[in-house]
C-alpha positions, -999 to +999 in steps of 0.1 A: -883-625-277-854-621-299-827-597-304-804-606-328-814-636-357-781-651-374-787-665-408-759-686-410-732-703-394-709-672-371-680-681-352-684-689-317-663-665-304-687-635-320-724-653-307-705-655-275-696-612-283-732-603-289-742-630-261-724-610-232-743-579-238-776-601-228-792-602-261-811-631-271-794-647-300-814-670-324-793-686-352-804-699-383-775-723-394-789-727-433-804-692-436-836-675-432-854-679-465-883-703-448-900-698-418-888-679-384-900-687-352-928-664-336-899-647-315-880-640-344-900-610-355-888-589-328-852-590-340-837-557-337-803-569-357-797-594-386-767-611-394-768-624-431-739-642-448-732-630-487-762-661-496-788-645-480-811-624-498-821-595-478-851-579-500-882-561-489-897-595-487-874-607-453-876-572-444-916-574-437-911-607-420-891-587-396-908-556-388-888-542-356-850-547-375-827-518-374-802-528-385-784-555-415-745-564-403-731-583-431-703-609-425-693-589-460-676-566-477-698-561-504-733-557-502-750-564-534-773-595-517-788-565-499-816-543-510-803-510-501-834-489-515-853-513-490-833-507-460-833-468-466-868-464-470-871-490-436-846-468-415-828-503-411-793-493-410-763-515-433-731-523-423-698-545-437-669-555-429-642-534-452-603-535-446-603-571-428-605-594-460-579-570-479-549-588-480-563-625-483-587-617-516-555-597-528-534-625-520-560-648-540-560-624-569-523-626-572-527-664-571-554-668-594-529-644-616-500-664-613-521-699-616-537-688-652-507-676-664-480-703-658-512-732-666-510-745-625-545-758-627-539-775-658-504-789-653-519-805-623-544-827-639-524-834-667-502-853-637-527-866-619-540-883-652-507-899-653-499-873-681-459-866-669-442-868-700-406-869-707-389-831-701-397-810-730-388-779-741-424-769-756-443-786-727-467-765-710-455-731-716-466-701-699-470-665-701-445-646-683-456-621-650-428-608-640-419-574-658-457-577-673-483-547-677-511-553-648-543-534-654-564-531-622-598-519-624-607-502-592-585-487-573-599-493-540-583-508-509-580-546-524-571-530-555-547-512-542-531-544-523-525-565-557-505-534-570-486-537-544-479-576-548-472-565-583-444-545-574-426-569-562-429-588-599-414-553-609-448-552-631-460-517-646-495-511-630-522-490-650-554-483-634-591-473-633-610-459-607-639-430-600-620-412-570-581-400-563-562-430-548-554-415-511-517-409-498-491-438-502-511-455-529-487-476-548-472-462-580-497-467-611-503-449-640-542-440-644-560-447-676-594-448-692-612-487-691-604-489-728-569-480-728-562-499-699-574-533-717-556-525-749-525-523-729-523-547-700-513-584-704-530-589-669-567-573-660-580-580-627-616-567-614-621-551-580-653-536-586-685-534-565-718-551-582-739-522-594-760-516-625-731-494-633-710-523-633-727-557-641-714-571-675-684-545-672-664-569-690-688-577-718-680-591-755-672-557-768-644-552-739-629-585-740-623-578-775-604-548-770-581-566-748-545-576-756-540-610-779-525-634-751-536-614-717-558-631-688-586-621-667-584-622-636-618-615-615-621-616-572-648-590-571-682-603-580-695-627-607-716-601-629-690-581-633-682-601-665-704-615-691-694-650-686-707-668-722-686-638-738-657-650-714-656-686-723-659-671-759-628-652-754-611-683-743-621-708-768-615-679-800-593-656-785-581-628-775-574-644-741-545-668-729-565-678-698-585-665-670-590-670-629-621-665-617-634-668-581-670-654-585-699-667-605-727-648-620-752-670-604-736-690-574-733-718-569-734-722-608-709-722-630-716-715-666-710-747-687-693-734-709-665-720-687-665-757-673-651-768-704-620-744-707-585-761-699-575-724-695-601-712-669-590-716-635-620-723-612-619-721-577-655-714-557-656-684-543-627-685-512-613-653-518-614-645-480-611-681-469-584-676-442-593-689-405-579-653-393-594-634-421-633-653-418-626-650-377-623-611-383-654-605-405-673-622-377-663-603-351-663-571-369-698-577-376-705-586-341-692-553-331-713-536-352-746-557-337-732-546-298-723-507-309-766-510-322-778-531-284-754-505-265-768-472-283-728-465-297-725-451-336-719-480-358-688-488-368-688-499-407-716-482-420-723-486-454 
């Protein structure tokens, strides 16, 4: 019978982890949304990726779970409710993507603002014109106002990179930064939008916080800033986004989450000043190798009767 079921690809090195404890290890490469093997109902742990859907429904198919270890920090693919009123326990894996999806965020900062994506394909098209003063022109970064909303640990990480562009950071969040937090000036949503010529989003996906950044909040930000958005997809309302671009009041955005991945709205499609890039905010070989252990970990500390280790 079954132990643990993978739905998805894991790293070799964390099968192997769980492996060594003698658990039997079924892996479903492409996901678990069809049918499981007979065994597979005896699963004590699951291992989802971010694109499986863990709802009451997969939840009765598996009737001895006890726990959901997510190769993720965020857990909005997971029915929470569910799992609490299951006694199936939820873990993630927080602190080890910080520094790549910050290091995205920055890039996706720098990309909208100095035109990257769309410099590129003007020269790929052949489009390299003679040197001109009014060619492609940017916004400038360094000595900008960065608004970060959420003040969490990746939040906290591209203030830091923004130091180093001696940018003034304002800031948003529902608890007290901790001890050593980088130096930023805290300020209501609406202030900080008003103000910053850079907003990026490190928010978790709640009701609270789907369509954050709706129509009536991109309109209260600064003529000529950019959106910036690493966290999740419905965070912002994406037809009022690719309004923003076409009409104003934005000079561009970066986005690497979707409202409904693997779709991109159309309409964002269409903006030269949208940069697009699907959804590799912890795409580092180190970074990806991490989560996959870490969630490992938390699947042994559950065969081996030890207190999990990322609890959600």
């Amino acid at each position: 019978m079954t132990d643990v079921l993978v739905a998805g690809p894991l790293a070799s090195e964390a099968l192997g982890r769980i492996g060594a404890t003698g658990a039997r290890v079924e892996v479903y490469a492409d996901g678990v949304g069809g049918e499981l093997s007979p065994e597979a109902a005896a699963a004590r742990a699951l291992v989802p990726l971010l694109t499986t859907r863990v709802d009451r429904g997969l939840l009765a198919r598996l009737p001895r779970l006890e726990l959901v270890a997510n190769v993720s920090a965020g857990v909005d693919h997971v029915d929470l409710d569910a799992c609490r009123a299951r006694g199936v326990a939820v873990t993630n894996t927080p602190d080890v993507l910080t520094d790549a999806t910050a290091d995205l965020a920055f890039a996706l900062l720098l990309a909208a603002a100095r035109r990257v994506g769309e410099a590129e394909r003007v020269l790929r098209s052949g489009g390299f014109p003679p040197w001109n003063p009014a060619f492609m022109l940017g916004k400038r970064v360094a000595g900008a106002t960065l608004g970060v909303v959420g003040f969490g640990r990746i939040g906290r990480a591209v203030a830091r990179r923004a130091e180093g562009f001696g940018m003034r950071v304002l800031y948003t969040s529902r608890a007290d930064p901790p001890p050593g937090a980088p130096a930023a000036e805290r300020v209501p949503l609406a202030e900080l939008l008003a103000r910053a010529d850079f907003v990026s989003l490190h928010v978790p996906l709640s009701a609270a916080t789907r369509h954050l950044i709706g129509r009536a909040e991109l309109a209260r930000m600064k003529p000529g800033s950019v959106l910036v958005n690493t966290s999740r997809g419905a965070v912002v309302d994406e037809e009022a986004l690719a309004e923003a671009l076409a009409h104003g009041p934005l000079f561009a955005a970066g986005l690497d989450v979707y409202e409904h991945e693997p779709k991109v709205h159309p309409a964002l499609l269409l903006r030269e000043n949208a940069v697009l890039v699907p959804h590799i905010g912890s795409a580092e070989a180190e970074t990806r190798r991490a989560m996959a252990m870490l969630a490992a970990d938390n699947v042994v500390a559950l065969l081996e009767g030890r207190p999990l280790l990322t609890p959600v």
